[in-house]
C-alpha positions as CSV (number, residue, x, y, z in Angstrom):
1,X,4.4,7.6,-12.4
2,X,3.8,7.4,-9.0
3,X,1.2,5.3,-7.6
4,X,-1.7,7.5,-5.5
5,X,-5.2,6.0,-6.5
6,X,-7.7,5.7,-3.5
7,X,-7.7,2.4,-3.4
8,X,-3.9,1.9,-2.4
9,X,-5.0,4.7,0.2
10,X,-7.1,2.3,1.4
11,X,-5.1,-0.6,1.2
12,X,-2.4,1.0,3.3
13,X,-5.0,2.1,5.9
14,X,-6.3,-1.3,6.3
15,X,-3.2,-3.0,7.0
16,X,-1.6,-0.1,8.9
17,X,-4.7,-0.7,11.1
18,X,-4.1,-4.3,11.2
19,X,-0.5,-3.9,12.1
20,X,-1.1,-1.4,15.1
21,X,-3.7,-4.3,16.6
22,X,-2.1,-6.8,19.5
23,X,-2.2,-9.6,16.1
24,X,-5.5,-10.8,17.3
25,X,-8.5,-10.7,14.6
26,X,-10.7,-7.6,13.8
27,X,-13.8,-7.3,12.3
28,X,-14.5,-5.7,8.7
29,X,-16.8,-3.4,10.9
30,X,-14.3,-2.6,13.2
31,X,-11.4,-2.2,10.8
32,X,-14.3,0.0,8.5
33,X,-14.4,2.1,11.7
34,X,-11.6,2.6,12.7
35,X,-10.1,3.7,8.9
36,X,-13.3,5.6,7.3
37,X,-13.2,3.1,4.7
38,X,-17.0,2.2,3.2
39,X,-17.2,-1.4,4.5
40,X,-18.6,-2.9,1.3
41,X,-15.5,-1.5,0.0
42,X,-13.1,-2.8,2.2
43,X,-14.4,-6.1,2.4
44,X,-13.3,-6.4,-1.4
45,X,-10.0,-5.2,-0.3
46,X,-9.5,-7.5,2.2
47,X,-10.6,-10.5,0.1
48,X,-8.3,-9.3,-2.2
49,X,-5.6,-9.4,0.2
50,X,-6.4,-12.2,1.9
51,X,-6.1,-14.3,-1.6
52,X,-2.5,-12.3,-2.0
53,X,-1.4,-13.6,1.3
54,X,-1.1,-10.2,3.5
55,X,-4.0,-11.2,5.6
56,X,-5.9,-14.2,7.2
57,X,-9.4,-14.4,6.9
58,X,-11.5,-16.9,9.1
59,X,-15.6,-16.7,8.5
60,X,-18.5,-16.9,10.6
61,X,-19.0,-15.5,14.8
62,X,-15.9,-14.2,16.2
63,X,-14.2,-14.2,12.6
64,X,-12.1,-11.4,11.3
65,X,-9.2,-10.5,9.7
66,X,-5.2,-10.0,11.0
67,X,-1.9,-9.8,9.0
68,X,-0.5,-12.9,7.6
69,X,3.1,-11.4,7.9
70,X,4.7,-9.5,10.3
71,X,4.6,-5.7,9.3
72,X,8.1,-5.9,9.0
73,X,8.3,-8.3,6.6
74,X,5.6,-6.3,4.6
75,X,7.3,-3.7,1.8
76,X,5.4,-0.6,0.6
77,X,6.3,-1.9,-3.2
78,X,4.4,-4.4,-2.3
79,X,1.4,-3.1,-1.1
80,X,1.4,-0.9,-3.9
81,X,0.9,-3.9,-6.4
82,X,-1.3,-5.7,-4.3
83,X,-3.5,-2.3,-4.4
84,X,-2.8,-2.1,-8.4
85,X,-0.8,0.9,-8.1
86,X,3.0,0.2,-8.1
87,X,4.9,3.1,-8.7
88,X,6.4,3.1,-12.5
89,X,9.8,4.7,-12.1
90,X,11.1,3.8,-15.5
91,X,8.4,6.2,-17.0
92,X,9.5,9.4,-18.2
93,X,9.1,12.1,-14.9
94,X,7.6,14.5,-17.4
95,X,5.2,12.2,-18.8
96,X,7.1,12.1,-22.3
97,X,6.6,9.4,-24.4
98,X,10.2,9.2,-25.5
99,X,12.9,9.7,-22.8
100,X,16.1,8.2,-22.8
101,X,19.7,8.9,-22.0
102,X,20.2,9.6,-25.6
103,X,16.8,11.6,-26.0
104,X,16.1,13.0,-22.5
105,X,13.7,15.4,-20.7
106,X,15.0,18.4,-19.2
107,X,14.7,16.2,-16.3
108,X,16.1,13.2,-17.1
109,X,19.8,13.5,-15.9
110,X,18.3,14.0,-12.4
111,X,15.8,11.5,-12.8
112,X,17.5,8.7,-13.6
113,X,20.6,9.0,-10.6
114,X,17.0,9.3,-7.9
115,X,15.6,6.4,-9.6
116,X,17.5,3.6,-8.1
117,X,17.1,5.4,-4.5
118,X,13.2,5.8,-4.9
119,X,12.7,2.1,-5.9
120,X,15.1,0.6,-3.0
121,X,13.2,3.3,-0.9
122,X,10.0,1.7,-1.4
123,X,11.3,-1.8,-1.5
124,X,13.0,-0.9,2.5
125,X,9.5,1.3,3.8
126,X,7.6,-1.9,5.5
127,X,3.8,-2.0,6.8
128,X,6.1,-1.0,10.5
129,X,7.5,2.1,9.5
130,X,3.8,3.3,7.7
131,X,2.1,2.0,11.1
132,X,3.2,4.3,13.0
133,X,2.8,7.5,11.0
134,X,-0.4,6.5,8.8
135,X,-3.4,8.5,9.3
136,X,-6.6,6.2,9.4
137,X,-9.1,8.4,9.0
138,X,-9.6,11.2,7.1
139,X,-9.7,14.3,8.8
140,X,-12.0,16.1,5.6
């Protein structure tokens, strides 16, 4: 249902890193660093991103990486789907194959009126708002 696969962890990391920086580039090794990211991995993600248009890429000495967008202009539905991972609130709560207001989960009364909120929840959260409250490292 909801999306939570390590790679959108990192994905969010990497831009929430990006974001807190003065808009100037960073390195992969830098950005790697600074997140706990493996940097093989993360250059992937940022090539990734870079091709999806949330980052800039430029090549060779003094190259790096910065955001394409402004963080506020940046939605966490979006970086969900960029990371392969957007949430799938039409899916039954309960995992049920067959929920539907005429054939419901015990949960699906409640489910459906949070729905709508969740999804314009997600669409409203920018790359800003994460920013500031995103853990970079992992503390494990």
């Amino acid at each position: 249902m909801l999306g939570s696969s390590t790679t959108a962890a990192y994905v969010i990391r990497a831009l929430a890193c990006l974001a807190r920086g003065d808009g100037g580039l960073r390195s992969s090794r830098s950005i790697a660093a600074a997140t706990g990211i493996p940097r093989p991995y993360l250059v992937k993600l940022l090539r990734v991103l870079a091709e999806r248009g949330f980052v800039k890429a430029r090549r060779g000495y003094g190259g790096g990486f910065r955001l394409a967008r402004r963080p506020e202009e940046i939605s966490l539905s979006e970086i969900l789907a960029a990371a392969g991972d957007a949430p799938s609130f039409e899916r039954c709560l309960l995992g049920l194959g067959r929920c539907s207001a005429s054939l419901g989960c015990p949960v699906h009364p409640t489910w459906s009126r949070l729905r709508p909120r969740l999804e314009r929840s997600f669409d409203e959260l920018t790359l800003r708002d994460l920013g500031g409250s995103a853990r970079l490292k992992e503390t494990s």
